[in-house]
C-alpha positions as CSV (number, residue, x, y, z in Angstrom):
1,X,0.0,0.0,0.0
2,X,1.3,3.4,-0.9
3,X,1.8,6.0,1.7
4,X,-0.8,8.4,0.3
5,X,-3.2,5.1,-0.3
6,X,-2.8,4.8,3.8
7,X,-3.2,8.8,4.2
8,X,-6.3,8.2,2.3
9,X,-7.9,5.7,4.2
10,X,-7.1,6.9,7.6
11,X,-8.8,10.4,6.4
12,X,-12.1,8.2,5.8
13,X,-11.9,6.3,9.3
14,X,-11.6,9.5,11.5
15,X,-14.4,11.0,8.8
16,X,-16.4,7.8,10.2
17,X,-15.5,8.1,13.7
18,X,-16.5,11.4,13.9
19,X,-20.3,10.4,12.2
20,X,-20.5,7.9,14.8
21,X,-19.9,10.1,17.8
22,X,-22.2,12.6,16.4
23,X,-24.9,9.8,16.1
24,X,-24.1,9.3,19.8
25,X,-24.2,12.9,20.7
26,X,-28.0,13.0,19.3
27,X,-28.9,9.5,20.8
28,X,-27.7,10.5,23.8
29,X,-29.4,13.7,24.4
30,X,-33.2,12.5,23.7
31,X,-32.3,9.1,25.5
32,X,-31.2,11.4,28.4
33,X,-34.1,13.4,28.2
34,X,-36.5,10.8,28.2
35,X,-35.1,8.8,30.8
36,X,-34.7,11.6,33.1
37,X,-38.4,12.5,32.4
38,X,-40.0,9.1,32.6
39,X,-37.9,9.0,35.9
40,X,-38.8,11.8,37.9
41,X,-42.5,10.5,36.2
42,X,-42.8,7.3,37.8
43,X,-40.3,7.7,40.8
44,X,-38.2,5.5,39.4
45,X,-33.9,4.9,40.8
46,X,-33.6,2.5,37.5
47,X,-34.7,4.8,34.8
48,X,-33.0,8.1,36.8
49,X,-29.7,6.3,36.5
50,X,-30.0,5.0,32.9
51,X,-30.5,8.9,32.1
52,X,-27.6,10.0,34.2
53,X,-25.3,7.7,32.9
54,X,-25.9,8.8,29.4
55,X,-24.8,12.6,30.4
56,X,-21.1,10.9,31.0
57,X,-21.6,8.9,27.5
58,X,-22.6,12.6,26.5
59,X,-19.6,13.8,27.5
60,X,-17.4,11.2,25.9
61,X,-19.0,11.5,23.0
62,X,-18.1,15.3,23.1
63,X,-14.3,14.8,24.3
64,X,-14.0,12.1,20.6
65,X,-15.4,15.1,18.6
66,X,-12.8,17.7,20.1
67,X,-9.9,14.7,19.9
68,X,-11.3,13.5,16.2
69,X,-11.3,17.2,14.7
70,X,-7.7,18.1,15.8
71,X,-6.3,15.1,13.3
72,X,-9.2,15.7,11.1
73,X,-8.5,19.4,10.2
74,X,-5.3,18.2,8.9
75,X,-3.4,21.2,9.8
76,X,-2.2,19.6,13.6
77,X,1.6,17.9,13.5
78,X,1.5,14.5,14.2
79,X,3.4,15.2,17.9
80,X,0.2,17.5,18.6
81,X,-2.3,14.6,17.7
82,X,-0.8,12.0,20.1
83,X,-1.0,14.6,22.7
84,X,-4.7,14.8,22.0
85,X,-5.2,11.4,21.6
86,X,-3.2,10.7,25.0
87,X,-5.6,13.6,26.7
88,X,-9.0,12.5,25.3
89,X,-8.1,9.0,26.6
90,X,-7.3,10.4,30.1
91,X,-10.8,12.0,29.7
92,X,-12.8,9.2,28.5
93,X,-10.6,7.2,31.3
94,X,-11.8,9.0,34.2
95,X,-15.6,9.2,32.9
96,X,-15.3,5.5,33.0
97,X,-14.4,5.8,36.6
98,X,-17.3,8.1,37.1
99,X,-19.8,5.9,35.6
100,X,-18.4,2.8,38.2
101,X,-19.0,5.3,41.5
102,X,-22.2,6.1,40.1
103,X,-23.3,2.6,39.9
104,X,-21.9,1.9,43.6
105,X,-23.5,5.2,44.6
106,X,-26.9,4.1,43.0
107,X,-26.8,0.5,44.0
108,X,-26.0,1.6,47.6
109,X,-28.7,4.2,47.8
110,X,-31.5,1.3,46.3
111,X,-30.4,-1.4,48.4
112,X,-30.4,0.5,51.7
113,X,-33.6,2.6,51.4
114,X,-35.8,-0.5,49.8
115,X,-36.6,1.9,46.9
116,X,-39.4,0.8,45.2
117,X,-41.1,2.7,42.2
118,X,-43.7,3.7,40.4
119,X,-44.0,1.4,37.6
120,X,-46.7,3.0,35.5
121,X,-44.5,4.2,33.1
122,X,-42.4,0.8,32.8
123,X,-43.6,0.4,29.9
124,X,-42.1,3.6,28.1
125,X,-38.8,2.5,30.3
126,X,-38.4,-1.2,28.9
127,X,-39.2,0.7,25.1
128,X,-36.0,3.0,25.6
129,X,-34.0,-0.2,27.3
130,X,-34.7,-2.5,24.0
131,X,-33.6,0.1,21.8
132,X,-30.5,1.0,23.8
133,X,-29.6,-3.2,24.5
134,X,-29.9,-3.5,20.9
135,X,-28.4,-0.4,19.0
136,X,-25.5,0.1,21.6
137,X,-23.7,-2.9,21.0
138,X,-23.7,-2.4,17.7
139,X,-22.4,1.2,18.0
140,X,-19.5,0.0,20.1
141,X,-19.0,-2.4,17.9
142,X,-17.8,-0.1,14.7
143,X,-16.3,2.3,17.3
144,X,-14.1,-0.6,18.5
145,X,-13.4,-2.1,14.7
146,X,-11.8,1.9,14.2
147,X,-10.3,1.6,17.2
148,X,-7.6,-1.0,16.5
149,X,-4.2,-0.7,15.6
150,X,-4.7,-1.4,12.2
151,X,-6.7,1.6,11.7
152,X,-7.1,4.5,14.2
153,X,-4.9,2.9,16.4
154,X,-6.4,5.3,19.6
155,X,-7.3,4.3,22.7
156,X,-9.4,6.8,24.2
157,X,-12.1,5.7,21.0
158,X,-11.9,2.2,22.4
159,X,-12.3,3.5,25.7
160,X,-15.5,5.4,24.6
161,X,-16.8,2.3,23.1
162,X,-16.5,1.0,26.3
163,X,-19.2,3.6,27.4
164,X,-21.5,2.2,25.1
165,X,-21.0,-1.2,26.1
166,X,-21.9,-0.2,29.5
167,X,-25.0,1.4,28.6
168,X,-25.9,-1.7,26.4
169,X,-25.6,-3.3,30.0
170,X,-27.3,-1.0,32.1
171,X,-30.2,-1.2,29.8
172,X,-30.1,-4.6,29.8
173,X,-30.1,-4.6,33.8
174,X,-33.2,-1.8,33.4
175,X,-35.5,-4.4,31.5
176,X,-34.7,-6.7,33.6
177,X,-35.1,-4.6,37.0
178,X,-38.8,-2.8,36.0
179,X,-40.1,-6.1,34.4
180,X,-39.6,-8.0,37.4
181,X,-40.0,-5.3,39.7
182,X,-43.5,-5.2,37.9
183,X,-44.1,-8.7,37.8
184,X,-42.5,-10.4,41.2
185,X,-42.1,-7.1,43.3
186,X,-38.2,-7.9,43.1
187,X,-37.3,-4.6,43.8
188,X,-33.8,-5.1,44.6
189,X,-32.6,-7.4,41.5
190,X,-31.8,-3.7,39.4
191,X,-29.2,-2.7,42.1
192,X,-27.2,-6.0,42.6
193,X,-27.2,-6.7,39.1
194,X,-25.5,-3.4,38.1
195,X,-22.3,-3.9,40.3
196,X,-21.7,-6.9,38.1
197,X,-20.5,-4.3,35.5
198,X,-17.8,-2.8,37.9
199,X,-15.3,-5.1,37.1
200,X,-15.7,-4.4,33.1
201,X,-15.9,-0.8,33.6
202,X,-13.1,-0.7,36.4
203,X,-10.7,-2.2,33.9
204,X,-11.3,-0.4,30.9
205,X,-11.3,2.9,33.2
206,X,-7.3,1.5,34.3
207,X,-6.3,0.8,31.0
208,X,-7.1,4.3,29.8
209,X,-5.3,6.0,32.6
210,X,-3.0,3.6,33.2
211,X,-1.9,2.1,30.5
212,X,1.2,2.5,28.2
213,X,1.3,3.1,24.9
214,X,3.1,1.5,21.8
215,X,6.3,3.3,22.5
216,X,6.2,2.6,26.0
217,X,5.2,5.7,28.1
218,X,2.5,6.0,30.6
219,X,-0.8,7.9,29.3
220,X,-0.2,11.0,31.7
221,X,-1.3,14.3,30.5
């Protein structure tokens, strides 16, 4: 392959990058939005921290644009690109750490007041969970296939497809959590079953902030 064939081709991969955290940016938003509203609605911990967590995936998503554009413009040197690349996986790194203590906060808080909701509106809640559980993985999936060293080579988009992945998960965790809350009354099923993403989320989270890169240095700012 020619230099300028390679050029070429990584042009079109940030190009799709960047379309695919904009798709996330407006997901995002109206799945926060309607979350947030059905939430407060029906009283509901499970659908109040679905909506919260997608304000970090929000924020990602807004830290790839700002990383994506710097190579994109074409003007950057290629020592100023790794510096963003190495910042926006600090970034996405330490959101991933935010999203863990929101899950122990949110677990904690259900398990040790009994919180039960509302579940008139589980209905609209299980209809944003299915799209989530089944568009999300699918999202991460492209942002992980730009992701490897073969094409992007950049760790802070892997680390953002991580996000997605653990929205796919919490969605999953919200079906389950409001249908058998609705069903069996098993009110505390949503909480436990979130802290079994810690240990995916956790290690992503290190590998973004801790982690070395192909020459060998530590991701520090």
């Amino acid at each position: 392959m020619k230099a300028g064939d390679k050029t070429t081709g990584r042009a079109r991969d940030v190009q799709a990058a960047i379309r695919l955290e904009y798709v996330t940016l407006a997901w995002m938003a109206l799945e926060f939005a309607s979350a947030l509203a059905l939430g407060l609605l029906a009283g509901s911990l499970l659908l109040l921290a679905f909506g919260l967590d997608n304000l970090i995936e929000l924020a990602s998503a807004s830290v790839m644009v700002w990383r994506l554009q710097v190579e994109f413009q074409g003007e950057a040197a290629l020592e100023r690109i790794e510096t963003v690349e190495r910042r926006a996986t600090l970034s996405t790194g330490y959101l991933l750490y935010a999203l863990a203590a929101y899950v122990v906060a949110s677990s904690a808080y259900g398990l040790a007041l009994g919180h039960r909701a509302d579940v008139r509106e589980s209905i609209w809640g299980l209809i944003i969970g299915v799209i989530a559980v089944t568009g999300m993985p699918r999202l991460a999936y492209y942002k992980r296939r730009l992701a490897r060293p073969e094409r992007l080579d950049s760790k802070s988009l892997r680390a953002d497809a991580a996000e997605a992945v653990g929205c796919a998960y919490l969605a999953g965790v919200l079906i389950v959590g409001l249908s058998l809350s609705r069903l069996l009354g098993w009110w505390w099923l949503d909480s436990v079953a979130a802290l079994a993403l810690l240990p995916f989320v956790v290690l992503e989270a290190h590998e973004a902030t801790c982690g070395k890169d192909e020459k060998g240095n530590n991701h520090t700012g």
